[in-house]
C-alpha positions in Angstrom: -26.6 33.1 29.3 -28.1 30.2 27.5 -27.4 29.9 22.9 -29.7 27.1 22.0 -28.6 27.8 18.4 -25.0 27.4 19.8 -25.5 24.2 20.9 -27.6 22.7 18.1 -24.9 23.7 15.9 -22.3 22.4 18.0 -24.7 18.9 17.9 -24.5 19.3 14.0 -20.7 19.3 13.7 -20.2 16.8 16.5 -22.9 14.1 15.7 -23.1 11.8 13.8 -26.4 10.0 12.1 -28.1 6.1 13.0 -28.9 6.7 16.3 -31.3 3.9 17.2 -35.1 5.0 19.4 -35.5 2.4 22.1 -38.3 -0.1 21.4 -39.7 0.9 24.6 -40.7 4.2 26.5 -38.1 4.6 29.4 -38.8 7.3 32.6 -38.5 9.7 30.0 -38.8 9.8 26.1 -34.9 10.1 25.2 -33.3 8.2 28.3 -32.5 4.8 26.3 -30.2 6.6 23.4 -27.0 5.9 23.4 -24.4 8.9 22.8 -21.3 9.8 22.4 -19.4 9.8 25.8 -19.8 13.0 27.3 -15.7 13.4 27.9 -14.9 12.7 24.9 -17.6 15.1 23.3 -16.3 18.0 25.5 -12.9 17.0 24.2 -14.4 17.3 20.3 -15.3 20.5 21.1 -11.6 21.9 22.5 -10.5 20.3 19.1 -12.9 22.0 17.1 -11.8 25.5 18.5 -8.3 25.0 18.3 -8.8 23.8 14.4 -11.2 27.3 13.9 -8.8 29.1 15.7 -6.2 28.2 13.2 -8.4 28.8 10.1 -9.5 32.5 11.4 -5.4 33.1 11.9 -4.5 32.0 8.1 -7.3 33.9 6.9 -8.5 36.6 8.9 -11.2 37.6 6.0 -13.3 34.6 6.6 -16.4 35.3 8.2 -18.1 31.5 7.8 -15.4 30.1 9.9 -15.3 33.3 12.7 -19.0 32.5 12.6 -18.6 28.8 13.8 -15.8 29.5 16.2 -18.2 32.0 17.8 -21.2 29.4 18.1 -18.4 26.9 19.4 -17.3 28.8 22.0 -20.4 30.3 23.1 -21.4 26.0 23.4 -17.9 25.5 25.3 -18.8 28.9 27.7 -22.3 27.4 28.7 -21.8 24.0 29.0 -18.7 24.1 30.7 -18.3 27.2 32.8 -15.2 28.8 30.8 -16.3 32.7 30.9 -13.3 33.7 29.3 -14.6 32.2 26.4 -17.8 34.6 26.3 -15.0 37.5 25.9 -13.2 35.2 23.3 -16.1 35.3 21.0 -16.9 38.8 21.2 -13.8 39.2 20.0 -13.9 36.6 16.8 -17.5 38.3 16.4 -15.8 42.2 16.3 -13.4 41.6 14.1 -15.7 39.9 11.7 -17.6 42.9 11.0 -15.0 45.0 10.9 -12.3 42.7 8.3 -15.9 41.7 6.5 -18.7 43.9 7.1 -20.1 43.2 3.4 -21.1 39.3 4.5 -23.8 38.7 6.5 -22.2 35.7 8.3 -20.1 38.8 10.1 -23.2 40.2 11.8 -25.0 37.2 12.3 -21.8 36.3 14.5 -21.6 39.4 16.4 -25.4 39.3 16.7 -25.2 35.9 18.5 -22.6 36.9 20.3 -24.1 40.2 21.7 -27.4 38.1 22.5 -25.4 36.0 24.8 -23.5 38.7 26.8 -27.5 40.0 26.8 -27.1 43.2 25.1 -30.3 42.7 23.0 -30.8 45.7 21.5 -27.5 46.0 20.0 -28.0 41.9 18.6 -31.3 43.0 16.9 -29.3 46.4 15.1 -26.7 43.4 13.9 -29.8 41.4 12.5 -31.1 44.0 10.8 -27.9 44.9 9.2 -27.3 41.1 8.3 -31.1 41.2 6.4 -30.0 44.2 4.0 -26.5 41.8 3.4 -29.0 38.9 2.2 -28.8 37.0 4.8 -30.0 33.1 5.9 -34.3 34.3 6.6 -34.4 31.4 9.0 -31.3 32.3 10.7 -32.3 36.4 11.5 -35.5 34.8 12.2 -34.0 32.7 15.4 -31.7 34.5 16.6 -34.6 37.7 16.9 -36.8 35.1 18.8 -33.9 34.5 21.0 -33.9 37.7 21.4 -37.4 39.1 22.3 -37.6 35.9 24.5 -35.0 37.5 26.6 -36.0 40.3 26.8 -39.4 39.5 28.1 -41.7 39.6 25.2 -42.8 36.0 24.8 -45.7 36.8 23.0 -43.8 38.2 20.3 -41.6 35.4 20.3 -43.6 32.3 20.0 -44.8 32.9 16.9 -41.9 33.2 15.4 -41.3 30.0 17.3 -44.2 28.4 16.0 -43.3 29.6 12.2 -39.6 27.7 12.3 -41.5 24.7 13.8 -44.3 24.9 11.0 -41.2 24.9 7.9 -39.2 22.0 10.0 -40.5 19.9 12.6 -36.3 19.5 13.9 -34.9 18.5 17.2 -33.3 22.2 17.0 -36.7 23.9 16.4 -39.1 22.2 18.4 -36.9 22.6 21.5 -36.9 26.4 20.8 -40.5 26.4 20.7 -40.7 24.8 23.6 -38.4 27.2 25.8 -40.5 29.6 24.5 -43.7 27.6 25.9 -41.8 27.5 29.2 -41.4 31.0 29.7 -45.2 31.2 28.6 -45.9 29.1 31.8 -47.4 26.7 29.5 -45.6 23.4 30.7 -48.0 20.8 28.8 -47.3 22.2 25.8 -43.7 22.7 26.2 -43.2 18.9 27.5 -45.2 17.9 24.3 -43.1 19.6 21.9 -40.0 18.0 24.0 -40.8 14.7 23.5 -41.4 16.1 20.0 -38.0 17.0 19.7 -36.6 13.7 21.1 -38.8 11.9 18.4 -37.1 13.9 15.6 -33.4 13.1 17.4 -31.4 10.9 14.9 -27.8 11.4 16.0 -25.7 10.4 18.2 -24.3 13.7 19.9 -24.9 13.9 23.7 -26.1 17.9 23.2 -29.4 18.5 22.2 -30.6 15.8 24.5 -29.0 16.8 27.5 -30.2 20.4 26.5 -34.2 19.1 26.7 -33.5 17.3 30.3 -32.3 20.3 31.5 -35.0 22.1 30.6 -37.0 19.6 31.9 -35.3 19.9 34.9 -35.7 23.7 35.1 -39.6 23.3 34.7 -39.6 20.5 37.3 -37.9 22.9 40.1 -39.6 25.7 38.8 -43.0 23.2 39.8 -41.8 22.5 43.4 -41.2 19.1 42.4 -37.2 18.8 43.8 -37.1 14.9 43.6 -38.3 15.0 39.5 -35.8 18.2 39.0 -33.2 15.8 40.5 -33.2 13.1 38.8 -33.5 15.3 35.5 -30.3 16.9 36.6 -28.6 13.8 37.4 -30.0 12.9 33.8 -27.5 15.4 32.2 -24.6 14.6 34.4 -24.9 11.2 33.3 -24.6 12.3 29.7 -22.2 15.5 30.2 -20.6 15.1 33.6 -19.0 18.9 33.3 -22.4 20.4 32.2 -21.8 23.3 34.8 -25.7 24.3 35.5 -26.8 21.1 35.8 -24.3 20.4 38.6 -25.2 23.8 39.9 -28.9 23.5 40.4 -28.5 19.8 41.4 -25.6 20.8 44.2 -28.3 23.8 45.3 -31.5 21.1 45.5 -29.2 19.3 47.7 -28.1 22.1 50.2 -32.1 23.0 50.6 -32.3 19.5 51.6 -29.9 19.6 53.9 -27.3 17.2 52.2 -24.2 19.4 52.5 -21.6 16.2 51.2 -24.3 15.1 48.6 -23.9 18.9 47.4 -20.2 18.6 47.7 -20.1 15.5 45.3 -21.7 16.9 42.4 -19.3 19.8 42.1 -16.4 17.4 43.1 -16.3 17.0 39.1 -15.8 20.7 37.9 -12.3 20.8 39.8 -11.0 24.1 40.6 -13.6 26.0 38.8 -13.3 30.2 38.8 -17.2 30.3 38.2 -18.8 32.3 40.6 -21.8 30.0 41.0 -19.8 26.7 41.6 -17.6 29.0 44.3 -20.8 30.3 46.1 -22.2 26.7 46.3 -18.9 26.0 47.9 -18.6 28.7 50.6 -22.3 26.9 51.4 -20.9 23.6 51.7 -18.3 24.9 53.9 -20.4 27.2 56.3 -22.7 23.8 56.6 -19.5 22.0 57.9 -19.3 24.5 60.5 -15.7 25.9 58.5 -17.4 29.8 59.0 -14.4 31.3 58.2 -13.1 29.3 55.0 -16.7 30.2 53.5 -16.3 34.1 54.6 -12.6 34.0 52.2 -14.0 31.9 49.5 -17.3 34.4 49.7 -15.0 37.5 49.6 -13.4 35.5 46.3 -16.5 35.3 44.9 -17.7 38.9 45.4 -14.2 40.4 43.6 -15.1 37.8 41.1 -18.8 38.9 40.3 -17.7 42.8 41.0 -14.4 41.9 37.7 -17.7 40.3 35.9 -20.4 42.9 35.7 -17.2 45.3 34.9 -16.9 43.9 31.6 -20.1 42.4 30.9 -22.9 44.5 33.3 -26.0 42.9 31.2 -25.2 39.7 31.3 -24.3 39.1 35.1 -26.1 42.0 36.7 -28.7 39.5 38.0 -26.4 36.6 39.4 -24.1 39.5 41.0 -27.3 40.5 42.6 -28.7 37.5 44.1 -25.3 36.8 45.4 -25.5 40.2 47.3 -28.8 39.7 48.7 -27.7 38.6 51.9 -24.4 40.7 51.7 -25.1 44.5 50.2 -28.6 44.4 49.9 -28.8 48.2 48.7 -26.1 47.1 45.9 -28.0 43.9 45.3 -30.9 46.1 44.6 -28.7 48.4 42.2 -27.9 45.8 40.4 -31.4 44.1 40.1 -32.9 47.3 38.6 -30.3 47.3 35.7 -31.0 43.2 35.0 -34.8 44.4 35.0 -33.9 47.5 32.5 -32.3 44.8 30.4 -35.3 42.1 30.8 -38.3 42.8 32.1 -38.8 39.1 32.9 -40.9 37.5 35.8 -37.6 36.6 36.8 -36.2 39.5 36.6 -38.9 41.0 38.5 -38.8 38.1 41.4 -35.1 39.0 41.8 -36.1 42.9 41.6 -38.5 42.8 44.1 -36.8 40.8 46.8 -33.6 42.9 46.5 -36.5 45.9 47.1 -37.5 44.3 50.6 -34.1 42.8 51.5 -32.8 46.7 51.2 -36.0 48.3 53.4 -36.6 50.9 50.1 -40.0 50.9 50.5 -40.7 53.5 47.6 -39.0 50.8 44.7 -40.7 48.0 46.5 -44.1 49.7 45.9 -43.4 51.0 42.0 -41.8 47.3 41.2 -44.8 45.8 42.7 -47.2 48.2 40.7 -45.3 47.3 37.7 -45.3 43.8 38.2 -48.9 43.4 37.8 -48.7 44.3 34.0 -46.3 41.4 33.4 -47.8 38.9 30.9 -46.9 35.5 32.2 -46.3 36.1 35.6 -45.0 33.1 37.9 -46.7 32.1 41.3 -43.9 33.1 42.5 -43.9 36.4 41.6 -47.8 36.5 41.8 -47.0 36.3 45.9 -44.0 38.9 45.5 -46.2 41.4 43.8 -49.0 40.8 46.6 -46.7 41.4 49.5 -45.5 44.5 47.9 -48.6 46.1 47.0 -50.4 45.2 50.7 -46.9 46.4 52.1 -47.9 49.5 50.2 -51.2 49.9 51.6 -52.4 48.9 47.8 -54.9 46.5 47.3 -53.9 44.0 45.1 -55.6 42.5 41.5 -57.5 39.7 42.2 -55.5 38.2 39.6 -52.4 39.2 37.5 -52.8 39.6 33.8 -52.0 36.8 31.8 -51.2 34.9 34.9 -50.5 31.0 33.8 -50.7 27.9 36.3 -47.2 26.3 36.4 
C-alpha cells in the first residue's frame, strides 16, 4: 500500500525551502542534506490531521480540505504503520463525494483513497468522474499512472510517467518515473532518474528523500545485494526512525542472516505496534530464541489480525495474509494469492501465486499459473525460475526465455 503522491504532498506542506546540496558526492547522492528531525516531522504530521480534522467538522462541504486530510493520513498510514488510518480516509474520501459530488477535489480524494486500499478499478471510475468536473489534468494523470502501475501494466504507465517528467523535471515526478522504471526491471535507469530527483530536492522535509532510499533499498534486495539493501534501510531509519517498512525489511535481512537480537533492535522502535508485519517478525525473533510457544500465541495474534484485515479490505492485504499462511494454511494461502493476482497481475503477484500453488500440492493451478506466467511483460528472475519449475513440474517444456524478461 505505497501513495507516492501522498507523501510528496505531505513534503509540500511540511518542508520548508534553502536546503543546501553538499559540496561533495557522499555514498549516495542525497546522504549529506540536512532535514528536519524525523520525530519531530512525524509529530507535524499528527498536528496537521488534528488541524484538518477540525476544518472538515466546521465545514463538512469542503472538499479541498477532506482532500488533504485524505493524502495526510494515507502519508501517516504508510510511514508509520497506523491501519486504522487507511479506514479513516476512506471515510473523509466517502463523504466527500457524497456532501460535494459537483467538485472534482471530492473524487480525486476518494480516487486516491480507493488506489491505496487497491481497488483500482473503482479509483480509475472516480478519475474519470473528476475529468467531466474539470479537474487538475496533471493530477487524473498521476493518480491513473498509479494506478495501471498496480495493477501490472507498466507499459502503459511509464509514459504517462515520462509525460509528467517531460512538463516538470520535480523531485515528486522523477521519483514516480522511476518506480515505474523499477517495476520495468530497468534499475539504471530508475537509479539515474533518482539521483535526478535528489538533484531537484530544495527543502528541507525528511520525506521525499527517505522515500528514494527506500526504493533504493527495495532494488538493492530485490538485486541479492543484502549488505547495500542494509545500509539503504538503515539510511531511512536514520532520517524517519518509525518509518515502518524500512524497519521491516531491515529486521527480515537480519533474521536471513541469522542475527535474531540485531532483528529485535530495529523493531525495538515501533513499540507495541498492532501491524501484522512488525508482529510476524516478532514471533520470528522469538522462535530464534528458542521461546516456541510465545511465537505460536503471538502467531495465532497475527493470523486473527490478518483474517479482521482482509475482512474489511480483501484487495489490499490479500497478498500479505497470504504469505503469512504459507507455512500455516497453504490451501488458504493459495485462496488468497489468486484474489491478490485477480487484483494485480504483477510478477509479484505471480511469485507469491505460484509458491502458494506448490506449498498447497494443487498441481492443476500450479501448471495454469505457470502457463500464464510466461506472458508477463517484465518478469523477475525470480519468477523466471518459479515459472520453469512449474511448467517442467507439468511435463511442459519451458520458453527459452520469458517475454519481455529484463536483467535486474
Amino acid at each position: 500500500m505505497k501513495a507516492l503522491g501522498a507523501v510528496a504532498l505531505a513534503a509540500c506542506i511540511l518542508g520548508a525551502t534553502g536546503c543546501r546540496r553538499p559540496v561533495t558526492a557522499p555514498a549516495e547522492l542525497g546522504d549529506a542534506f540536512r532535514t528536519t528531525d524525523g520525530v519531530l516531522a512525524a509529530s507535524n504530521i499528527d498536528t496537521l490531521i488534528a488541524a484538518r480534522e477540525v476544518a472538515v467538522g466546521r465545514d463538512p462541504r469542503w472538499a479541498g480540505e477532506r482532500a488533504v486530510l485524505v493524502d495526510l493520513l494515507q502519508t501517516r498510514g504508510q510511514l508509520f504503520g497506523h491501519l486504522e488510518d487507511y479506514d479513516r480516509a476512506e471515510a473523509v474520501a466517502d463523504a466527500a463525494v457524497e456532501k460535494a459530488p459537483h467538485l472534482p477535489e471530492s473524487w480525486l480524494a476518494r480516487a486516491s483513497s480507493r488506489l491505496t486500499l487497491h481497488r483500482f478499478q473503482d479509483a480509475l471510475a472516480d478519475l474519470a468522474q473528476a475529468q467531466q468536473r474539470g479537474a487538475d489534468a496533471d493530477a487524473v494523470e498521476a493518480l491513473q499512472a498509479s494506478a495501471l502501475l498496480a495493477e501490472g501494466h507498466t507499459d502503459d504507465a511509464l509514459p504517462l510517467r515520462r509525460h509528467a517528467v517531460q512538463r516538470w523535471a520535480s523531485t515528486s515526478n522523477l521519483t514516480a518515473l522511476a518506480v515505474a522504471e523499477i517495476a520495468a526491471g530497468d534499475f539504471a535507469q530508475a537509479n539515474t532518474h533518482l539521483d535526478a530527483a535528489v538533484r531537484a530536492f530544495h527543502d528541507v522535509a525528511p520525506f521525499p528523500l527517505v522515500f528514494i532510499d527506500f526504493q533504493r533499498a527495495l532494488m538493492a534486495e530485490e538485486a541479492g545485494d543484502l549488505d547495500r539493501a542494509s545500509a539503504r534501510y538503515r539510511s531511512v531509519l536514520r532520517r524517519l526512525p518509525s518509518h515502518v517498512q524500512a524497519a521491516v525489511h531491515l529486521a527480515a535481512i537480519e533474521l536471513v542472516r541469522g542475527h535474531a537480537e540485531a532483528a529485535a533492535s530495529v523493531l525495538a522502535p515501533l513499540g507495541n505496534s498492532d501491524d501484522p508485519e512488525i508482529l510476524s517478525l516478532r514471533a520470528d525473533v522469538l522462535e530464534r530464541r528458542q521461546q516456541k510457544d510465545e511465537a505460536e500465541r503471538l502467531r495465532r495474534r497475527v493470523e486473527a489480525r490478518y483474517r479482521a484485515l482482509v475482512e474489511r479490505h480483501p484487495e489490499a492485504f490479500a497478498d500479505h495474509a497470504a504469505r503469512f499462511l504459507l507455512a500455516r494454511d497453504a490451501p488458504r494461502a493459495l485462496a488468497l494469492a489468486r484474489l491478490n493476482l485477480s487484483v494485480r497481475a504483477t510478477p509479484a503477484a505471480y511469485e507469491l501465486a505460484l509458491s502458494a500453488a506448490g506449498a498447497a500440492g494443487d498441481m492443476a493451478q500450479r501448471c495454469q499459473l505457470a502457463q500464464d506466467a510466461r506472458r508477463t511483460a517484465h518478469p523477475t528472475r525470480r519468477l523466471e525460475a518459479l515459472t520453469r519449475l512449474g511448467l517442467e513440474a507439468c511435463g511442459t517444456a519451458p520458453l527459452p526465455a520469458m517475454a519481455g524478461a529484463l536483467s535486474r
